[in-house]
PyMOL Python script that loads the backbone (N, CA, C, O; Angstrom):
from pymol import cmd

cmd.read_pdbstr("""\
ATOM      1  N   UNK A   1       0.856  -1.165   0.000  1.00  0.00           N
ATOM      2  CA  UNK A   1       0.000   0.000   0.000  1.00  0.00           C
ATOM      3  C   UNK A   1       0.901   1.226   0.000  1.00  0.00           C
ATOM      4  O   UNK A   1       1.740   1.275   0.899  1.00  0.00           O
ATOM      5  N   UNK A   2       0.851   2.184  -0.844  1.00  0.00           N
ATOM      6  CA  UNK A   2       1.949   3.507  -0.885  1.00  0.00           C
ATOM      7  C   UNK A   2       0.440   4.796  -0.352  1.00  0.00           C
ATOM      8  O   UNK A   2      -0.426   5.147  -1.154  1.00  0.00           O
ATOM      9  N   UNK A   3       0.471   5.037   0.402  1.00  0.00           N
ATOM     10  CA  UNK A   3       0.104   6.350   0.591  1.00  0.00           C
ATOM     11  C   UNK A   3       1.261   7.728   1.127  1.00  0.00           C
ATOM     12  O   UNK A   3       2.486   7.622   1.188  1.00  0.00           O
ATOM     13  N   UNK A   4       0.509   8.869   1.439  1.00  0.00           N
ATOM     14  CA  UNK A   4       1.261  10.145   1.385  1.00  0.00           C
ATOM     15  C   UNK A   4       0.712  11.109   0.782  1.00  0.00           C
ATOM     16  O   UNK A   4      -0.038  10.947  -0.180  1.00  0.00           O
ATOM     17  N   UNK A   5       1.007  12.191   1.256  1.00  0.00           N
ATOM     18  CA  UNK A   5       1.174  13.852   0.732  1.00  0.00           C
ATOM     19  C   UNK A   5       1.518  13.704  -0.641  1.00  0.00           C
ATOM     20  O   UNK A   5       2.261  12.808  -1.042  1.00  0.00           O
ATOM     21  N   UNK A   6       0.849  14.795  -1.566  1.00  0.00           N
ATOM     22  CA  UNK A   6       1.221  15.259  -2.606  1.00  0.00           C
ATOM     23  C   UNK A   6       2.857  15.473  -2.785  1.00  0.00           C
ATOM     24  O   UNK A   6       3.489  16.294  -2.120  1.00  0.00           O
ATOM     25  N   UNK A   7       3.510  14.506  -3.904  1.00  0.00           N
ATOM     26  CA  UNK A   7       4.981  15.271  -4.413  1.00  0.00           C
ATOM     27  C   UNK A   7       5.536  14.738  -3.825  1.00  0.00           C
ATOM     28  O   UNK A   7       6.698  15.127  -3.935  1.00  0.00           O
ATOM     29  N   UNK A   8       5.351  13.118  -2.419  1.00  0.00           N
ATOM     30  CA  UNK A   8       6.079  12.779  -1.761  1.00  0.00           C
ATOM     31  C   UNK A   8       6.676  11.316  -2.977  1.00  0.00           C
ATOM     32  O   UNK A   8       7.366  10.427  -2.477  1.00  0.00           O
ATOM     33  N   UNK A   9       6.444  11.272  -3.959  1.00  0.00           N
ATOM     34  CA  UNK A   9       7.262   9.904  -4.616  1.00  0.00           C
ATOM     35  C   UNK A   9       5.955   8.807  -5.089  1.00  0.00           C
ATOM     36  O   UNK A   9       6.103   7.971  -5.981  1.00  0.00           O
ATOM     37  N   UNK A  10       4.754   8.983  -4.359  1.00  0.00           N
ATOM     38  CA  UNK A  10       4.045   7.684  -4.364  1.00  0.00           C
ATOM     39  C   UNK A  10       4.042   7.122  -6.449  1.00  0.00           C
ATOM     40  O   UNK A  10       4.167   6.059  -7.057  1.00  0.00           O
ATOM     41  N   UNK A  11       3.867   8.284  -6.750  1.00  0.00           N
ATOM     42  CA  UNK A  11       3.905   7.335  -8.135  1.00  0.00           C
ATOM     43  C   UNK A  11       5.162   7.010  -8.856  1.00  0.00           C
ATOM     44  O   UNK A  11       5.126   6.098  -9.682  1.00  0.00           O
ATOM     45  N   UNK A  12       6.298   7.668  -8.632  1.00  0.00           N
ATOM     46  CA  UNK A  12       7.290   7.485  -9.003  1.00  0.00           C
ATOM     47  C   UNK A  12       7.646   5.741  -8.225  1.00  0.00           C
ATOM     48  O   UNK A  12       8.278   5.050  -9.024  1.00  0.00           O
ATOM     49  N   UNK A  13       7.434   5.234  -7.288  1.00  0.00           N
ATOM     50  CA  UNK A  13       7.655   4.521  -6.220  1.00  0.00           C
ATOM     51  C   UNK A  13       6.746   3.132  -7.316  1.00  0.00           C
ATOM     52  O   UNK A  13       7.316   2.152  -7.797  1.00  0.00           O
ATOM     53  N   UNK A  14       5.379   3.443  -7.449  1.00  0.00           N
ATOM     54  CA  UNK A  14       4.735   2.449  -7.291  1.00  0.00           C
ATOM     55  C   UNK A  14       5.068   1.952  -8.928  1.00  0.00           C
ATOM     56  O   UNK A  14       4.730   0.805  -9.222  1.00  0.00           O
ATOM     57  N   UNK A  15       5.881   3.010 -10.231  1.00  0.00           N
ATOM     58  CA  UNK A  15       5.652   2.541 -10.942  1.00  0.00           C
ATOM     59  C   UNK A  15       6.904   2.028 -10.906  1.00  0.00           C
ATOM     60  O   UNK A  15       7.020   1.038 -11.628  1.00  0.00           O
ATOM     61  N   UNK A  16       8.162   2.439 -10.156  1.00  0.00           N
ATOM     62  CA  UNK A  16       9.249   1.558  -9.932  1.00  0.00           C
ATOM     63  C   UNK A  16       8.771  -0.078  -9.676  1.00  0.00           C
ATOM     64  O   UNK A  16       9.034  -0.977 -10.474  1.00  0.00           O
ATOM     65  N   UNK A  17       8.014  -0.266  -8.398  1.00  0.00           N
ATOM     66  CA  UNK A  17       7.405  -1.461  -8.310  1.00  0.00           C
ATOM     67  C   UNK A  17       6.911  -2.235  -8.923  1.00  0.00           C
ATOM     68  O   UNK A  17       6.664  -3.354  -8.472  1.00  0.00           O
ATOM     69  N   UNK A  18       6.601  -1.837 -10.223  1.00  0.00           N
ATOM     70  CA  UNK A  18       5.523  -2.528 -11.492  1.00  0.00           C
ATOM     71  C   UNK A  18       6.703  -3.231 -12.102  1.00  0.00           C
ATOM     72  O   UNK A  18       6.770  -4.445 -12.297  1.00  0.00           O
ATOM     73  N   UNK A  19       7.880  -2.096 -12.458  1.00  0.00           N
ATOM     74  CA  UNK A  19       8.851  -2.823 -13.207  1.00  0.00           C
ATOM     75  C   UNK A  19       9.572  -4.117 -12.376  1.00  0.00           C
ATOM     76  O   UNK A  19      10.424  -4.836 -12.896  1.00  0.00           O
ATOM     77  N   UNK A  20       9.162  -4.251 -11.238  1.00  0.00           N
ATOM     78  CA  UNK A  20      10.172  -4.810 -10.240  1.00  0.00           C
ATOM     79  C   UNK A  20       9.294  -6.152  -9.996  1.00  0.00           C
ATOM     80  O   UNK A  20       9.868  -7.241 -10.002  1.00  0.00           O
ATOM     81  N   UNK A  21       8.113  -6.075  -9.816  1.00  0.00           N
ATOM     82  CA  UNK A  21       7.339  -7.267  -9.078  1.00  0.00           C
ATOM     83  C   UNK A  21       6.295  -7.790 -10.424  1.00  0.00           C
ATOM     84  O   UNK A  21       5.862  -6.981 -11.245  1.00  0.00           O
ATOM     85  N   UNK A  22       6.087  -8.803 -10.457  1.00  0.00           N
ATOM     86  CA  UNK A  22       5.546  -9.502 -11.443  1.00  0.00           C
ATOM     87  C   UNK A  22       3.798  -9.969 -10.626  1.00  0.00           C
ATOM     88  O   UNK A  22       2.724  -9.972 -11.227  1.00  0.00           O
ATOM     89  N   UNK A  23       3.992 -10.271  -9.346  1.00  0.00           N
ATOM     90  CA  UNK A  23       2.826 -10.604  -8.488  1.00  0.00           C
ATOM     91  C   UNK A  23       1.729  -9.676  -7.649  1.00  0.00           C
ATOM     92  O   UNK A  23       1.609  -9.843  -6.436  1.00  0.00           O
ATOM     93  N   UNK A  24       1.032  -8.807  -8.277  1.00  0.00           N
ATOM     94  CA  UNK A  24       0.540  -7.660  -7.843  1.00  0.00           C
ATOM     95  C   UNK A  24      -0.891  -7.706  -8.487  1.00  0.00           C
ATOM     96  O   UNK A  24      -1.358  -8.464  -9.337  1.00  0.00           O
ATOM     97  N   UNK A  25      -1.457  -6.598  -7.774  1.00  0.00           N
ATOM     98  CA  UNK A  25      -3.011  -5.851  -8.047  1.00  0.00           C
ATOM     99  C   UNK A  25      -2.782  -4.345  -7.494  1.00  0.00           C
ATOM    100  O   UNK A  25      -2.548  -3.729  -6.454  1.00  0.00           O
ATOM    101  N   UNK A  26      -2.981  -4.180  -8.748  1.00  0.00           N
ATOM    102  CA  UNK A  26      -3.309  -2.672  -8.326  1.00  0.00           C
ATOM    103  C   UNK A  26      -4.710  -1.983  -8.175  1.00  0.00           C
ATOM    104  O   UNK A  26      -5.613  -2.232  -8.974  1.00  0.00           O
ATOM    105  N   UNK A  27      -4.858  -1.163  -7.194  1.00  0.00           N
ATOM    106  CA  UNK A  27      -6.282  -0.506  -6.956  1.00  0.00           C
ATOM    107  C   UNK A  27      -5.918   0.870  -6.692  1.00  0.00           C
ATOM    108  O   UNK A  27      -4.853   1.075  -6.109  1.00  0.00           O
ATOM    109  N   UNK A  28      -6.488   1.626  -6.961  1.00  0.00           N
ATOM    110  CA  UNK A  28      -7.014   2.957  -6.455  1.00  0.00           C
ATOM    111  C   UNK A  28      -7.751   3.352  -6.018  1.00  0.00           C
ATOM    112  O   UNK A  28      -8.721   3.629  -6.723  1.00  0.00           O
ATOM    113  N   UNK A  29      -7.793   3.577  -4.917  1.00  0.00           N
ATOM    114  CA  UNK A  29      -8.760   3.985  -3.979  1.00  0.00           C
ATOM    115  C   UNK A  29      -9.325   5.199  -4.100  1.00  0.00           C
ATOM    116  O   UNK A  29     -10.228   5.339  -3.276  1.00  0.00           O
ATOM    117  N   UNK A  30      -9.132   6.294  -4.912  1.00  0.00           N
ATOM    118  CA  UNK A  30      -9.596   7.276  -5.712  1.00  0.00           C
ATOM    119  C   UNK A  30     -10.816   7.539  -6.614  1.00  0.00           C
ATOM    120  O   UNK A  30     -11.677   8.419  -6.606  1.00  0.00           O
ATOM    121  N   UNK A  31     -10.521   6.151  -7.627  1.00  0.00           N
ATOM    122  CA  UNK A  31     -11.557   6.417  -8.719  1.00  0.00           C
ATOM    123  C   UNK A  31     -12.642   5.463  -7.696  1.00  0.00           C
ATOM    124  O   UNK A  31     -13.737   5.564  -8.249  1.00  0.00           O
ATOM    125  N   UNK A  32     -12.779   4.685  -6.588  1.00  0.00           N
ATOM    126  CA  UNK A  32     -13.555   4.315  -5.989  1.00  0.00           C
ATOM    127  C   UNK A  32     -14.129   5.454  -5.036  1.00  0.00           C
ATOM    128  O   UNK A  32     -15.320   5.669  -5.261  1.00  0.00           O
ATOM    129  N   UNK A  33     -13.636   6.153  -4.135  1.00  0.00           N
ATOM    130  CA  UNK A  33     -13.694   7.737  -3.485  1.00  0.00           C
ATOM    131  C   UNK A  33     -14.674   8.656  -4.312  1.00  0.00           C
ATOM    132  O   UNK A  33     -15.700   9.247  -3.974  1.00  0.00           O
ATOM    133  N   UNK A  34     -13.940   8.565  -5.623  1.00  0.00           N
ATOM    134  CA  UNK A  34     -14.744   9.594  -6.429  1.00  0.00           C
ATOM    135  C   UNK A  34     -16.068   9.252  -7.052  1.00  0.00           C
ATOM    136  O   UNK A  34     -16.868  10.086  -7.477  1.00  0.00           O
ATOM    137  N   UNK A  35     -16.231   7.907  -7.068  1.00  0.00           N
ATOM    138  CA  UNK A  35     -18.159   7.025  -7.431  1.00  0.00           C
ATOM    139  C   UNK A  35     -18.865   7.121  -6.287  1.00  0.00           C
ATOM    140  O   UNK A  35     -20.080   7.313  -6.349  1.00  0.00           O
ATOM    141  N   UNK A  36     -18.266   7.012  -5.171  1.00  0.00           N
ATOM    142  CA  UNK A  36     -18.844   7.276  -3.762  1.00  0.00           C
ATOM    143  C   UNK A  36     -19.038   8.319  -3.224  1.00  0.00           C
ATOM    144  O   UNK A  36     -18.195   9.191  -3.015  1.00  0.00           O
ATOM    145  N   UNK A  37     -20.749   8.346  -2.802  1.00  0.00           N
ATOM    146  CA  UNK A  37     -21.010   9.799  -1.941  1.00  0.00           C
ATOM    147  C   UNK A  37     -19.741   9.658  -0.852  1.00  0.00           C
ATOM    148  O   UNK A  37     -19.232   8.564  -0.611  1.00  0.00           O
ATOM    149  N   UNK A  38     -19.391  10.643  -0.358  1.00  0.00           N
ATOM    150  CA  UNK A  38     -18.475  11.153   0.862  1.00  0.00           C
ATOM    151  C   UNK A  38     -18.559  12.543   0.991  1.00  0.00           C
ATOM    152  O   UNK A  38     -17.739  13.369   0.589  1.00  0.00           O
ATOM    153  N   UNK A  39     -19.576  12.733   1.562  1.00  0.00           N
ATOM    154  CA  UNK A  39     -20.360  14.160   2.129  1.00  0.00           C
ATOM    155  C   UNK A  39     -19.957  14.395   3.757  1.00  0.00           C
ATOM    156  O   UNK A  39     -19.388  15.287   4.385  1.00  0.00           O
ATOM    157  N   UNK A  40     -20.624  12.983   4.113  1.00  0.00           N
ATOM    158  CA  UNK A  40     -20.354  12.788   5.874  1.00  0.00           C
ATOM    159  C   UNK A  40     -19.291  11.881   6.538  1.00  0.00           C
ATOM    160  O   UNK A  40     -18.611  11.063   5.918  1.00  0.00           O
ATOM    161  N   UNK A  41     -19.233  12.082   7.674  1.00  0.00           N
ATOM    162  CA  UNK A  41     -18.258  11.065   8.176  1.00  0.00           C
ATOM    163  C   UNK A  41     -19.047  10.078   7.797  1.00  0.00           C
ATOM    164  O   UNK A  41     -19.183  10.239   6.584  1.00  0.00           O
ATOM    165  N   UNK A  42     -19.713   9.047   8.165  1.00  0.00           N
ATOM    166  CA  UNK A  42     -20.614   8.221   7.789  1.00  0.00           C
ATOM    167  C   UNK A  42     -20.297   7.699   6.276  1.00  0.00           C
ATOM    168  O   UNK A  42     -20.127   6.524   5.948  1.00  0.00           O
ATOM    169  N   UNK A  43     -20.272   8.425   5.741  1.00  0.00           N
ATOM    170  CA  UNK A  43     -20.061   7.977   3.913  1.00  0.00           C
ATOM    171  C   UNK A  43     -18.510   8.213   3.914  1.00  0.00           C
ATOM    172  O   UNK A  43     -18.099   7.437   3.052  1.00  0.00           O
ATOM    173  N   UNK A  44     -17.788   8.667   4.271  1.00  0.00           N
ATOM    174  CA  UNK A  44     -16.136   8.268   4.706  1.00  0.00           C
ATOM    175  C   UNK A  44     -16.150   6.442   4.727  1.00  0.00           C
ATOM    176  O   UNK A  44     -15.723   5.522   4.029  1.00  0.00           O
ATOM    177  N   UNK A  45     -16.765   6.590   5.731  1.00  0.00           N
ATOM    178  CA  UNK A  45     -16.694   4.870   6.892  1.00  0.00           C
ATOM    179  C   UNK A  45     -16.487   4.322   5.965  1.00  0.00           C
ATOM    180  O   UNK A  45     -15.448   4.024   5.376  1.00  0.00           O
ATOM    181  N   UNK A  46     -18.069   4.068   5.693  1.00  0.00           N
ATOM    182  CA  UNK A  46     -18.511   3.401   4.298  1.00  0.00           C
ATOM    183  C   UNK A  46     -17.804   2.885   3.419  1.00  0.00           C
ATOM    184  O   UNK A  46     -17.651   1.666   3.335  1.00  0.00           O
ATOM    185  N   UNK A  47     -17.110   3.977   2.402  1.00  0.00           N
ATOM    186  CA  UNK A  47     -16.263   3.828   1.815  1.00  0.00           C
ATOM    187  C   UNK A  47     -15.103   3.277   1.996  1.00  0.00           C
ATOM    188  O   UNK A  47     -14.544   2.879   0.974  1.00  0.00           O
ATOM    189  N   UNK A  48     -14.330   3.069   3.435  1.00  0.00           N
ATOM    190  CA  UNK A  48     -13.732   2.775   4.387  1.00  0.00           C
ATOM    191  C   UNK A  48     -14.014   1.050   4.108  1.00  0.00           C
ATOM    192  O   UNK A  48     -13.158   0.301   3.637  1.00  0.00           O
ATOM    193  N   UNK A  49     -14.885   0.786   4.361  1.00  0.00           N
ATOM    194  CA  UNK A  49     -15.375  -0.051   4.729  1.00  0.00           C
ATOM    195  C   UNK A  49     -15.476  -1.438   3.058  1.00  0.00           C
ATOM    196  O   UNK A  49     -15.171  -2.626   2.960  1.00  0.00           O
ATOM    197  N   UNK A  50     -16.010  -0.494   2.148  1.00  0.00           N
ATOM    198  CA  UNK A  50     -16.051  -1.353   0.569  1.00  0.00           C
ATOM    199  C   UNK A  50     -14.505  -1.201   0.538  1.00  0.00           C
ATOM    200  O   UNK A  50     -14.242  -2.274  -0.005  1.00  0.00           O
ATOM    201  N   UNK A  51     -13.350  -0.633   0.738  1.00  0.00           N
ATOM    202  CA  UNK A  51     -12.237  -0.664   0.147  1.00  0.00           C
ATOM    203  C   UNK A  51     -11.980  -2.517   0.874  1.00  0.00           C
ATOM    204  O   UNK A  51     -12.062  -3.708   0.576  1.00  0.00           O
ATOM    205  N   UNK A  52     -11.647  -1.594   1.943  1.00  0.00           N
ATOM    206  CA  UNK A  52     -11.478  -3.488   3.165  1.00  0.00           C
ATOM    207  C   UNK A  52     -12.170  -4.561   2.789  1.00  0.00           C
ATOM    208  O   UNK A  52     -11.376  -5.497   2.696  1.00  0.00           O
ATOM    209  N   UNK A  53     -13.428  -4.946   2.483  1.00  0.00           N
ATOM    210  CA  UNK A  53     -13.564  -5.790   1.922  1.00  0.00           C
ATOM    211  C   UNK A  53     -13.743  -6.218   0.160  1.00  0.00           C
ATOM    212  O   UNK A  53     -14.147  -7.328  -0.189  1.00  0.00           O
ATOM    213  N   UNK A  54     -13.454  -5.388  -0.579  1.00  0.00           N
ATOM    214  CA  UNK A  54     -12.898  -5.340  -1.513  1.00  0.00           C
ATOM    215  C   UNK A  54     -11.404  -6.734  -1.644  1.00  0.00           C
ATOM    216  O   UNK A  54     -11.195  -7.833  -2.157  1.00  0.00           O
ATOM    217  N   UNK A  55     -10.576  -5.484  -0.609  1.00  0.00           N
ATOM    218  CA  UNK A  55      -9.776  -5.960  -0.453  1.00  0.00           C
ATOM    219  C   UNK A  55      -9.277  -7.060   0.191  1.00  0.00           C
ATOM    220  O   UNK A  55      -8.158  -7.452  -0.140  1.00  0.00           O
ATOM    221  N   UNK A  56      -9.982  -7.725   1.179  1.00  0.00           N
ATOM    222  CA  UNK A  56     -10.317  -8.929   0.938  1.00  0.00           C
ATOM    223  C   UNK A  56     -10.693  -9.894   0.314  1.00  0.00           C
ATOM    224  O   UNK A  56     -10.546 -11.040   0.739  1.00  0.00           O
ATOM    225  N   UNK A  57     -11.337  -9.561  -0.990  1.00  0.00           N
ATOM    226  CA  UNK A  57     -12.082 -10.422  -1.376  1.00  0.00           C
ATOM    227  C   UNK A  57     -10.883 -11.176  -3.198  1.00  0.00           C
ATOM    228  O   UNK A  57     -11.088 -12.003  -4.086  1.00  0.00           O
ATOM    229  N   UNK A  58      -9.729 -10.201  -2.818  1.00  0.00           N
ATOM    230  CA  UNK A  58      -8.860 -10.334  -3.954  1.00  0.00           C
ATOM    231  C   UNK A  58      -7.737 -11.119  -3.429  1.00  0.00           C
ATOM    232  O   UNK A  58      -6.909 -11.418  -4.289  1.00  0.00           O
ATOM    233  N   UNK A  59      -7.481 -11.557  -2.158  1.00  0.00           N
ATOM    234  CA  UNK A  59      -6.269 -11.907  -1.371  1.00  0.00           C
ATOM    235  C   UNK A  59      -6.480 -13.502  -1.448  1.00  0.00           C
ATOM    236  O   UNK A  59      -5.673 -14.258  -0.905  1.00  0.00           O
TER     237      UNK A  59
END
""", "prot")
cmd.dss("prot")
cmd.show_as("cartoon", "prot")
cmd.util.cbc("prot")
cmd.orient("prot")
């Protein structure tokens, strides 16, 4: 998982990793963020919540 601040490397990093690892999934938790209401804390959770088992459900 690469998170961080803007300008801190994360994509420079993760596409190093692509060239490097052959055994991966990539997700973005972004273009999922951005289909999802997240108005309230509540719809945060939520979202919170489909990533995790998402992400479970690929492991």
């Amino acid at each position: 998982m690469l998170t961080g601040c803007s300008g801190v490397g994360k994509t420079t990093t993760a596409q190093e990793l692509l060239q490097r690892e052959t055994n991966y999934i990539v997700m973005d938790a972004d273009i999922l963020y951005n289909i999802m209401p997240h108005e309230t804390e509540e719809d945060l959770l939520d979202w919170v919540e489909h990533i995790m088992e998402f992400s479970l459900t690929i492991m």
